[in-house]
PDB file of N, CA, C, O and CB in Angstrom:
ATOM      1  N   UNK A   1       8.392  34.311  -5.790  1.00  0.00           N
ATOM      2  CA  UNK A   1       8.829  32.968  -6.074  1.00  0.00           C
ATOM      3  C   UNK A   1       8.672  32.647  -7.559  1.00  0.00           C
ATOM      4  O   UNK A   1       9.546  31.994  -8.129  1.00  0.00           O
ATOM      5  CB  UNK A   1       8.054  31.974  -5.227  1.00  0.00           C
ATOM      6  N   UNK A   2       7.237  33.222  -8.416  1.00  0.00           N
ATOM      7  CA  UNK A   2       7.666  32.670  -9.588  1.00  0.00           C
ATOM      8  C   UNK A   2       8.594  33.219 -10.452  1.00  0.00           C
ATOM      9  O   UNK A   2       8.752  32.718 -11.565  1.00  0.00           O
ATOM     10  CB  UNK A   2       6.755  32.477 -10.222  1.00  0.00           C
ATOM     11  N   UNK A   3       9.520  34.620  -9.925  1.00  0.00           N
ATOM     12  CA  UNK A   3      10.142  35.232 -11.078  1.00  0.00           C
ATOM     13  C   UNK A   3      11.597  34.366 -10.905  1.00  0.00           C
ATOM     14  O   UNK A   3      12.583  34.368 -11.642  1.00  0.00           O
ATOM     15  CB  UNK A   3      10.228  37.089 -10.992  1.00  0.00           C
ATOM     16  N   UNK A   4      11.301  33.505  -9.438  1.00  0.00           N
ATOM     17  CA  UNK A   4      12.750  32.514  -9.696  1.00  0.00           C
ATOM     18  C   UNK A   4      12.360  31.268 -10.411  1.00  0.00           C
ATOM     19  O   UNK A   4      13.026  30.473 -11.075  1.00  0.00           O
ATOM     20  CB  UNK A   4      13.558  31.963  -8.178  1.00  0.00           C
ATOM     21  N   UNK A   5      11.222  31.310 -10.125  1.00  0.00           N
ATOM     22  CA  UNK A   5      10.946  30.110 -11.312  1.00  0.00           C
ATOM     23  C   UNK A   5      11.329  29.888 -12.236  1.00  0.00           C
ATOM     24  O   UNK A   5      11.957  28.897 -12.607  1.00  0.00           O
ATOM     25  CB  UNK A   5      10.090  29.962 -11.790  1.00  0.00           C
ATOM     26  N   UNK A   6      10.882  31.152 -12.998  1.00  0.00           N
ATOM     27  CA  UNK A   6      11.138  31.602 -14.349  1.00  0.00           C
ATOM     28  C   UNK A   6      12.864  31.414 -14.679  1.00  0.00           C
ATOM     29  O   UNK A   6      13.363  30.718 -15.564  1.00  0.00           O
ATOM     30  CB  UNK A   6      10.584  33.269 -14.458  1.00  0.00           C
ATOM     31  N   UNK A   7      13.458  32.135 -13.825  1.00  0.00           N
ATOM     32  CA  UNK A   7      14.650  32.594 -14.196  1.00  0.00           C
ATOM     33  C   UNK A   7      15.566  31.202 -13.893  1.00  0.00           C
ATOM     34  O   UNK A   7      16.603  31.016 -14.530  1.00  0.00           O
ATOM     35  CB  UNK A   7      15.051  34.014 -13.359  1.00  0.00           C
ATOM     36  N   UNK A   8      15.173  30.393 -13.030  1.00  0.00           N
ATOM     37  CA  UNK A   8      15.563  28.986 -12.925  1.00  0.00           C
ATOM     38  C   UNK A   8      15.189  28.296 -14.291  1.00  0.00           C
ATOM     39  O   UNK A   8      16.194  27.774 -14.773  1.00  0.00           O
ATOM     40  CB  UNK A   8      14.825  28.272 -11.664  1.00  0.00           C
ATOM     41  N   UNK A   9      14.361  28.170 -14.864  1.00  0.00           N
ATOM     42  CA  UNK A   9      13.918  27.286 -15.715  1.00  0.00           C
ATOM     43  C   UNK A   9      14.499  27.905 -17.424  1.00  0.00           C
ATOM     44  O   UNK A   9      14.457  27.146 -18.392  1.00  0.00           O
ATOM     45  CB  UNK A   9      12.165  27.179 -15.413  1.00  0.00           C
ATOM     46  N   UNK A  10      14.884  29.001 -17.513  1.00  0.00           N
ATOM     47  CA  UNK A  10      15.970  30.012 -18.243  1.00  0.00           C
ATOM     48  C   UNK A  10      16.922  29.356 -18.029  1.00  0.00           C
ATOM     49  O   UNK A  10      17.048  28.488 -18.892  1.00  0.00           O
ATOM     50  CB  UNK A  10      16.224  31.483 -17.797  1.00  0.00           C
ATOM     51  N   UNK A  11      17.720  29.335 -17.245  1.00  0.00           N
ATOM     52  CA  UNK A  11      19.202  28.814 -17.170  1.00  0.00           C
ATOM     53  C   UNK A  11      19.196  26.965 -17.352  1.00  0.00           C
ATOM     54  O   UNK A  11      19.901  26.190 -17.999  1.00  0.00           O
ATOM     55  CB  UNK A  11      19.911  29.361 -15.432  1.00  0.00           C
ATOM     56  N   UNK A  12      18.253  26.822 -16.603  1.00  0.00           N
ATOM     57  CA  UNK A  12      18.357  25.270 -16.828  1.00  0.00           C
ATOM     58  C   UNK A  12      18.324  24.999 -18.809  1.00  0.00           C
ATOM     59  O   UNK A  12      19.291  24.620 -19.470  1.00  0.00           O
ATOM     60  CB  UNK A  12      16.677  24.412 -15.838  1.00  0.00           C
ATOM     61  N   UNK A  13      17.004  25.315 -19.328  1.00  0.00           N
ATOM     62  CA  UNK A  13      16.965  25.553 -20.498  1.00  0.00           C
ATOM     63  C   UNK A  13      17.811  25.335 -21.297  1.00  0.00           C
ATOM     64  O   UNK A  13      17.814  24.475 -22.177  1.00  0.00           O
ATOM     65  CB  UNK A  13      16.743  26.402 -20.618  1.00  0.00           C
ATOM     66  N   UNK A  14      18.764  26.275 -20.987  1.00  0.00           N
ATOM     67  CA  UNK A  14      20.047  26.497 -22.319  1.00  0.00           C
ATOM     68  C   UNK A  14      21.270  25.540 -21.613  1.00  0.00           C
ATOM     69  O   UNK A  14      22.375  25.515 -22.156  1.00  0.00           O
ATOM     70  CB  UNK A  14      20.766  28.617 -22.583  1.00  0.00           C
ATOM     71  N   UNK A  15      21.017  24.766 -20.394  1.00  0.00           N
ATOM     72  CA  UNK A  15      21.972  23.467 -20.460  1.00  0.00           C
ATOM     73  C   UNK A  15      21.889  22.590 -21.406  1.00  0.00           C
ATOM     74  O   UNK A  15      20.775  22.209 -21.767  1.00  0.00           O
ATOM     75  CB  UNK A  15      21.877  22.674 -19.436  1.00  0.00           C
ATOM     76  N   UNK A  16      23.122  22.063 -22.034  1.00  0.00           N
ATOM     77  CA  UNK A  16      23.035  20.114 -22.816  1.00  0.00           C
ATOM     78  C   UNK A  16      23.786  19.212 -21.752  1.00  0.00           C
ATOM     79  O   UNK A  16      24.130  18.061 -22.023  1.00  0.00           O
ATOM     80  CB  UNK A  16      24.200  19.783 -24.736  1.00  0.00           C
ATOM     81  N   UNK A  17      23.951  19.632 -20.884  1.00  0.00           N
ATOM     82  CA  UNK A  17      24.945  18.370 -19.684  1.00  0.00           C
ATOM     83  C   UNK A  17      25.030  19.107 -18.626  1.00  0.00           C
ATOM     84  O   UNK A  17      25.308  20.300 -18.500  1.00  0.00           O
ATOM     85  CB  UNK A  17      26.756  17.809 -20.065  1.00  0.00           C
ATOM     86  N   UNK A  18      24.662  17.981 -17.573  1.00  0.00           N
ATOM     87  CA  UNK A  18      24.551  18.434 -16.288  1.00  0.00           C
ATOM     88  C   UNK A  18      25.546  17.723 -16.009  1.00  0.00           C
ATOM     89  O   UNK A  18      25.503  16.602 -16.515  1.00  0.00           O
ATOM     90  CB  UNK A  18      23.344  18.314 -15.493  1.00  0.00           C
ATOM     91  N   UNK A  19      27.247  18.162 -14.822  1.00  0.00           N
ATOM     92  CA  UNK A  19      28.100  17.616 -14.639  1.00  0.00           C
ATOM     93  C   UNK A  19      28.062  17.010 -13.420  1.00  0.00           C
ATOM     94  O   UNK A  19      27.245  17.850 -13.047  1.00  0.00           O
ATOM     95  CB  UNK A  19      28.929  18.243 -14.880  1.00  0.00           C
ATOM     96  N   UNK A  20      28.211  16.237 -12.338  1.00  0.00           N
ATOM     97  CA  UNK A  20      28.383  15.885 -11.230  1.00  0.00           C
ATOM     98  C   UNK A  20      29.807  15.092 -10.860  1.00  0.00           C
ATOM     99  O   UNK A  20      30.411  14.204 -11.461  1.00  0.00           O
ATOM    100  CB  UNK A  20      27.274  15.231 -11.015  1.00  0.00           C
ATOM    101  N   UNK A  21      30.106  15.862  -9.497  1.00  0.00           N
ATOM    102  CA  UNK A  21      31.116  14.720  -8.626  1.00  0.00           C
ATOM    103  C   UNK A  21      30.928  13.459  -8.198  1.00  0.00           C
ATOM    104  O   UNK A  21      29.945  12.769  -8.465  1.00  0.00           O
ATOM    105  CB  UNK A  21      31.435  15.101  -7.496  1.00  0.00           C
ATOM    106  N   UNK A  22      31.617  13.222  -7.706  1.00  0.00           N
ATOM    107  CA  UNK A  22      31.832  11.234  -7.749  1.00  0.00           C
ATOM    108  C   UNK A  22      30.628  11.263  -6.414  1.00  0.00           C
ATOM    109  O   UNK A  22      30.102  10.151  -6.441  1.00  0.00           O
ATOM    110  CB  UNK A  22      34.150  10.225  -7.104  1.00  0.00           C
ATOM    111  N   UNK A  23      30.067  12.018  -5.390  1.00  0.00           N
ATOM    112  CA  UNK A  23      29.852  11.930  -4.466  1.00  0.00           C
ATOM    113  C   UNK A  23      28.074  11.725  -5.207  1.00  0.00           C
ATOM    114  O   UNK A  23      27.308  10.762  -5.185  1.00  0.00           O
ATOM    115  CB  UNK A  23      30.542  13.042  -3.477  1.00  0.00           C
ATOM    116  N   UNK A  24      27.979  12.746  -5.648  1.00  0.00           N
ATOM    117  CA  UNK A  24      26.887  13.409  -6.268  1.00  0.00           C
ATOM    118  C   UNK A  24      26.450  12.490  -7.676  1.00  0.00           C
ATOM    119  O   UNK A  24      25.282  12.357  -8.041  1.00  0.00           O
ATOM    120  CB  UNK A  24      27.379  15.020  -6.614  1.00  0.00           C
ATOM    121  N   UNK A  25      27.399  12.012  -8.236  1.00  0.00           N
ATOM    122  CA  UNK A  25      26.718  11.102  -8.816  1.00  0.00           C
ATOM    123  C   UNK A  25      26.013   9.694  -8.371  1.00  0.00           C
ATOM    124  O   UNK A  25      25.067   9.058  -8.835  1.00  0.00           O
ATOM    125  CB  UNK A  25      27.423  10.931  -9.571  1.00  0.00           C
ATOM    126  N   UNK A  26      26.699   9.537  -7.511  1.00  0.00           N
ATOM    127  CA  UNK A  26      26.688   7.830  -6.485  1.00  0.00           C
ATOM    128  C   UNK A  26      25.759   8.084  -6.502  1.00  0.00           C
ATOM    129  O   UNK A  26      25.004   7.524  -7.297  1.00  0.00           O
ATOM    130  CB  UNK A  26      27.320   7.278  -4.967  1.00  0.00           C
ATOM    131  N   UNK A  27      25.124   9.435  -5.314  1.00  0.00           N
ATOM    132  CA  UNK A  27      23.393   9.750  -5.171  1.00  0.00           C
ATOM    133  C   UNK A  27      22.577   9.304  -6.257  1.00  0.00           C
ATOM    134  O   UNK A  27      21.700   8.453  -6.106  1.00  0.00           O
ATOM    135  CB  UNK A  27      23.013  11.335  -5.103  1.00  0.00           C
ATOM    136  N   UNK A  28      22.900   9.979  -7.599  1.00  0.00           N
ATOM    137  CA  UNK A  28      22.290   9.522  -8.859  1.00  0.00           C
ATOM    138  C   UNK A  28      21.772   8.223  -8.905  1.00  0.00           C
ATOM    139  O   UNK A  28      20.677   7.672  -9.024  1.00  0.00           O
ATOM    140  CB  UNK A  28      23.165   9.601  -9.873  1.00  0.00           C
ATOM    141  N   UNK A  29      23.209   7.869  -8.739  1.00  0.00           N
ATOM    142  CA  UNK A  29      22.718   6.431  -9.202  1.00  0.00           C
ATOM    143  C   UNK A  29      22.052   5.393  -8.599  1.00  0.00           C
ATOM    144  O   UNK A  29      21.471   4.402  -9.041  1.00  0.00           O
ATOM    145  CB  UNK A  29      23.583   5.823  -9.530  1.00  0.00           C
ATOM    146  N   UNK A  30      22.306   5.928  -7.242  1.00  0.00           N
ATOM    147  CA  UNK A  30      21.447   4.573  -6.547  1.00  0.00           C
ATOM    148  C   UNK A  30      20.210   5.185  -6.586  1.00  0.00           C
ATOM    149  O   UNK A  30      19.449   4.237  -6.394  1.00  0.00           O
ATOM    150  CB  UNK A  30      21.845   3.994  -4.849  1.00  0.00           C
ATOM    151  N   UNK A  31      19.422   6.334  -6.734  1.00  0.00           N
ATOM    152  CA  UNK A  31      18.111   7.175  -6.588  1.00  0.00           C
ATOM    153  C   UNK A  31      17.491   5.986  -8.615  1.00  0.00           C
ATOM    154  O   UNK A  31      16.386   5.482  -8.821  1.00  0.00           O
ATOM    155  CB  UNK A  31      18.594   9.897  -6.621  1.00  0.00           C
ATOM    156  N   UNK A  32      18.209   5.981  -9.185  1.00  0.00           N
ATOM    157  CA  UNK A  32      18.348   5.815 -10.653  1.00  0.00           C
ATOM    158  C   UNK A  32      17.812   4.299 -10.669  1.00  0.00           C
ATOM    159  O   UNK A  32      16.812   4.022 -11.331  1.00  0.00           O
ATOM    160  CB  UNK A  32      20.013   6.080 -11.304  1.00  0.00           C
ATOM    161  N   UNK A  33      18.603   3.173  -9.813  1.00  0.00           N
ATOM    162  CA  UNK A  33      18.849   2.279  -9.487  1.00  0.00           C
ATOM    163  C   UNK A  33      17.663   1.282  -8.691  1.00  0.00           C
ATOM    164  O   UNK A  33      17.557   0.059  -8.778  1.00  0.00           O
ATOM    165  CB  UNK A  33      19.854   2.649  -8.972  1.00  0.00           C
ATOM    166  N   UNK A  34      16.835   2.222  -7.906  1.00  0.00           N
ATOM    167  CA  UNK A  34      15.785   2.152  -7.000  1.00  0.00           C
ATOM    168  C   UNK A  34      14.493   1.421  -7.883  1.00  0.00           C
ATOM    169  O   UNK A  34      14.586   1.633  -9.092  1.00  0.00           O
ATOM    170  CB  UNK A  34      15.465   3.731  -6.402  1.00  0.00           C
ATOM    171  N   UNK A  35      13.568   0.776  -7.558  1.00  0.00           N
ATOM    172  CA  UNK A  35      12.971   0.032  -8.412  1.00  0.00           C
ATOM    173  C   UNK A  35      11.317   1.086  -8.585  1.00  0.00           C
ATOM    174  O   UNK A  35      11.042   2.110  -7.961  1.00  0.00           O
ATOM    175  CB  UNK A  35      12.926  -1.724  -7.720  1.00  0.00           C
ATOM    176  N   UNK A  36      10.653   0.524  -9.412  1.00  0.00           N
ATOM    177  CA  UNK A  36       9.924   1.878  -9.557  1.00  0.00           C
ATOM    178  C   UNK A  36       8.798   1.413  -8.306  1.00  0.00           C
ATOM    179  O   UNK A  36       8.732   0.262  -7.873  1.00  0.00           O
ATOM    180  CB  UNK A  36       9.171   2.274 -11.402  1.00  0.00           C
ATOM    181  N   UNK A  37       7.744   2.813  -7.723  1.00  0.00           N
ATOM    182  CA  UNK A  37       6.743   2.172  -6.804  1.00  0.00           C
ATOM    183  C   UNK A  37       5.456   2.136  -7.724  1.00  0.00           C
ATOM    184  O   UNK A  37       5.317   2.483  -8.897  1.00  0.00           O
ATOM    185  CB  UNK A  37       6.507   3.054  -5.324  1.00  0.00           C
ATOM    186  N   UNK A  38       4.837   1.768  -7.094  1.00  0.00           N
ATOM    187  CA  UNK A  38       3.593   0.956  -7.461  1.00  0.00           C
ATOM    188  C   UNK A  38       2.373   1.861  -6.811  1.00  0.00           C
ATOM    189  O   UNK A  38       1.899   1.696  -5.687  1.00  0.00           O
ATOM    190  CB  UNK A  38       3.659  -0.728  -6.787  1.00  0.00           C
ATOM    191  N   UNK A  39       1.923   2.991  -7.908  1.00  0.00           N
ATOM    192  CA  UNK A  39       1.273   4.151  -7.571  1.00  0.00           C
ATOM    193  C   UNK A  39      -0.310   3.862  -8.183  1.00  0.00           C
ATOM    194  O   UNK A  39      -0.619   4.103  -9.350  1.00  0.00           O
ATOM    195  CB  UNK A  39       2.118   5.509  -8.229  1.00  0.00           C
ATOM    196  N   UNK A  40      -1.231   3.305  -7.173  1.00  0.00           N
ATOM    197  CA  UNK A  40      -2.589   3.120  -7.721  1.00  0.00           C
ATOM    198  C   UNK A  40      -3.281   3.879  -8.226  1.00  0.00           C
ATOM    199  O   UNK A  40      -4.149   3.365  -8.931  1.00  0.00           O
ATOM    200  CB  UNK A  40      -3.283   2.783  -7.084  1.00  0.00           C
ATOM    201  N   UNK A  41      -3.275   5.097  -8.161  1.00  0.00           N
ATOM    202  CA  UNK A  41      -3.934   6.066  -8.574  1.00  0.00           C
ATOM    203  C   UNK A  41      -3.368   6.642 -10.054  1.00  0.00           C
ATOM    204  O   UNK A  41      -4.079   7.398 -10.717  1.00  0.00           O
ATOM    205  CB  UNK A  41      -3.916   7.009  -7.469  1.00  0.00           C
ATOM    206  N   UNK A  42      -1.688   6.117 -10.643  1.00  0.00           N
ATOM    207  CA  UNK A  42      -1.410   6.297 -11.651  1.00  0.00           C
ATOM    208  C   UNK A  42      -1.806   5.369 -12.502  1.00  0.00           C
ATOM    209  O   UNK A  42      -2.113   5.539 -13.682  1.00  0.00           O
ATOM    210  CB  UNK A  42      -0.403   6.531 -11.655  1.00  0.00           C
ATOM    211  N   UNK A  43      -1.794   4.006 -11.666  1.00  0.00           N
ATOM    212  CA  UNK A  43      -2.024   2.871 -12.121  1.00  0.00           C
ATOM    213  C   UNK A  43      -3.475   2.832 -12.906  1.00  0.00           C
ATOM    214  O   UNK A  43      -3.697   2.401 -14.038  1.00  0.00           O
ATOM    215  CB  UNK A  43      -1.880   1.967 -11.000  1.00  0.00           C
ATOM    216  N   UNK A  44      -4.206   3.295 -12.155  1.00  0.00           N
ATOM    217  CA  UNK A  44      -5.873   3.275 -12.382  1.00  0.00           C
ATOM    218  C   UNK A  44      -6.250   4.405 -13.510  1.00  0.00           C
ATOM    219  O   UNK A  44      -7.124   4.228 -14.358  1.00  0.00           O
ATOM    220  CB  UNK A  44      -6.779   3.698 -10.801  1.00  0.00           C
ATOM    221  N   UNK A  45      -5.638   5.321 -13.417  1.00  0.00           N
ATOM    222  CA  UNK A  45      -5.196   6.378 -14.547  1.00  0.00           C
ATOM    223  C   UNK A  45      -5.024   5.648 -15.705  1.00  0.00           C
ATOM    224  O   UNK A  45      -5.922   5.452 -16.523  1.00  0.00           O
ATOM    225  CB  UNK A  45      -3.844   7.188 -14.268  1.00  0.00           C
ATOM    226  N   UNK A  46      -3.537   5.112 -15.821  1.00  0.00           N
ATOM    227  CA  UNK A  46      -3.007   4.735 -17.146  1.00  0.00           C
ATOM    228  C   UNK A  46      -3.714   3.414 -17.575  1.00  0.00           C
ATOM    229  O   UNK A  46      -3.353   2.886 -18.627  1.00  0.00           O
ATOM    230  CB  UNK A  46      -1.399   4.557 -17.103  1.00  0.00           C
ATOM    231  N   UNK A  47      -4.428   3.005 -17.030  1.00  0.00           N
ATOM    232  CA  UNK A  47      -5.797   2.039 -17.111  1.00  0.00           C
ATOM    233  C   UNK A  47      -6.888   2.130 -18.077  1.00  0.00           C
ATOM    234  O   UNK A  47      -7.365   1.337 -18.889  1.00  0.00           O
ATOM    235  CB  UNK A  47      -6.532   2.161 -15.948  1.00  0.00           C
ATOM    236  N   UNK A  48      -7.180   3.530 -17.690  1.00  0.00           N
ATOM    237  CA  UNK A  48      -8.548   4.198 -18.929  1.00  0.00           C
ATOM    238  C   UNK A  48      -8.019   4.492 -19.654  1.00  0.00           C
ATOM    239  O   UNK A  48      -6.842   4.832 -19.772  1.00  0.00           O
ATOM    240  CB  UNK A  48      -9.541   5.377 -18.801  1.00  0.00           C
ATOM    241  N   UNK A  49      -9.397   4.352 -20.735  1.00  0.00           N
ATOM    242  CA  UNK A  49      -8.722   4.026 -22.282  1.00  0.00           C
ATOM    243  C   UNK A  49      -8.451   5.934 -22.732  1.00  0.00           C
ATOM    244  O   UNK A  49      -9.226   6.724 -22.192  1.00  0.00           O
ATOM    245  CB  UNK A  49     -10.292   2.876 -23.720  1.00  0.00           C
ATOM    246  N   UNK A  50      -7.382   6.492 -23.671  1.00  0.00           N
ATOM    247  CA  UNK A  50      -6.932   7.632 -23.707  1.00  0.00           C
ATOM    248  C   UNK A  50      -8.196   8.586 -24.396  1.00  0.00           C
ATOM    249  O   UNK A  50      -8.705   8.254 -25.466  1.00  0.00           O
ATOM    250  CB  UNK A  50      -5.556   7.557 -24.446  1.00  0.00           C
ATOM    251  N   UNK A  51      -8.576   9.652 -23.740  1.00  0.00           N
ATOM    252  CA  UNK A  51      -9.522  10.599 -24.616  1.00  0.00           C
ATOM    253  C   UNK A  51      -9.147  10.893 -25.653  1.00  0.00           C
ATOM    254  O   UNK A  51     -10.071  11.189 -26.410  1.00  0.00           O
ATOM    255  CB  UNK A  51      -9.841  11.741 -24.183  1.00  0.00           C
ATOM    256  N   UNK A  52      -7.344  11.014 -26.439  1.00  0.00           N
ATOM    257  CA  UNK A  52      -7.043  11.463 -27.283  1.00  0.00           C
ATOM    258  C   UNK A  52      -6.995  10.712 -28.663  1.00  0.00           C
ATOM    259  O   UNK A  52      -6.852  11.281 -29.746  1.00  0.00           O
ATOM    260  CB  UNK A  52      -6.167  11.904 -26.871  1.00  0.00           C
ATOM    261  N   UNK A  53      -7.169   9.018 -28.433  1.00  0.00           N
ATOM    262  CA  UNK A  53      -6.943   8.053 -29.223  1.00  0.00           C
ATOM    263  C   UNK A  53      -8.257   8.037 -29.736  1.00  0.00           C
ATOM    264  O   UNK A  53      -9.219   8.561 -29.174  1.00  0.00           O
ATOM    265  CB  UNK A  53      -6.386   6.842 -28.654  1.00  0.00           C
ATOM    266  N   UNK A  54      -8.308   7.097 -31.399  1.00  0.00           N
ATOM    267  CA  UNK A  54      -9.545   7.492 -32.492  1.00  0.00           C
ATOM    268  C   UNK A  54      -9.992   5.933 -31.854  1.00  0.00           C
ATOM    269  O   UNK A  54      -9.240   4.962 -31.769  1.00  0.00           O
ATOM    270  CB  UNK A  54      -9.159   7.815 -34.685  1.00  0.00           C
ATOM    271  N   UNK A  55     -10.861   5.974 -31.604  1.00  0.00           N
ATOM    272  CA  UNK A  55     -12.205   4.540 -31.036  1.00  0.00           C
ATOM    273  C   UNK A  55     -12.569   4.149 -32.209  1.00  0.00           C
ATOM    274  O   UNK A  55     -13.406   3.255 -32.329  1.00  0.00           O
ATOM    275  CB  UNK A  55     -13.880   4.976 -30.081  1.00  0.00           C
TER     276      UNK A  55
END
């Protein structure tokens, strides 16, 4: 499985545009469209203050 990983993430890579049909985009868009959820555990995450920032 990871040498399709790999070889998936190769081809994706060297895309600049992903094309879709009218069917396949609709999907897009209403997935796009959807409002965001409300994830406590990201929430509580992006809460604490960053280890990487100068105090």
């Amino acid at each position: 499985m990871s040498n399709l990983t790999v070889a998936a993430r190769r081809v994706l890579a060297d895309r600049t545009e992903f094309a879709l049909d009218t069917k396949d985009r609709a999907t897009w868009e209403a997935v796009n469209d959807r409002p965001p959820r409300d994830l406590a555990g990201l929430r509580a995450l992006m809460d604490r203050p960053s280890p990487f920032a100068d105090e």
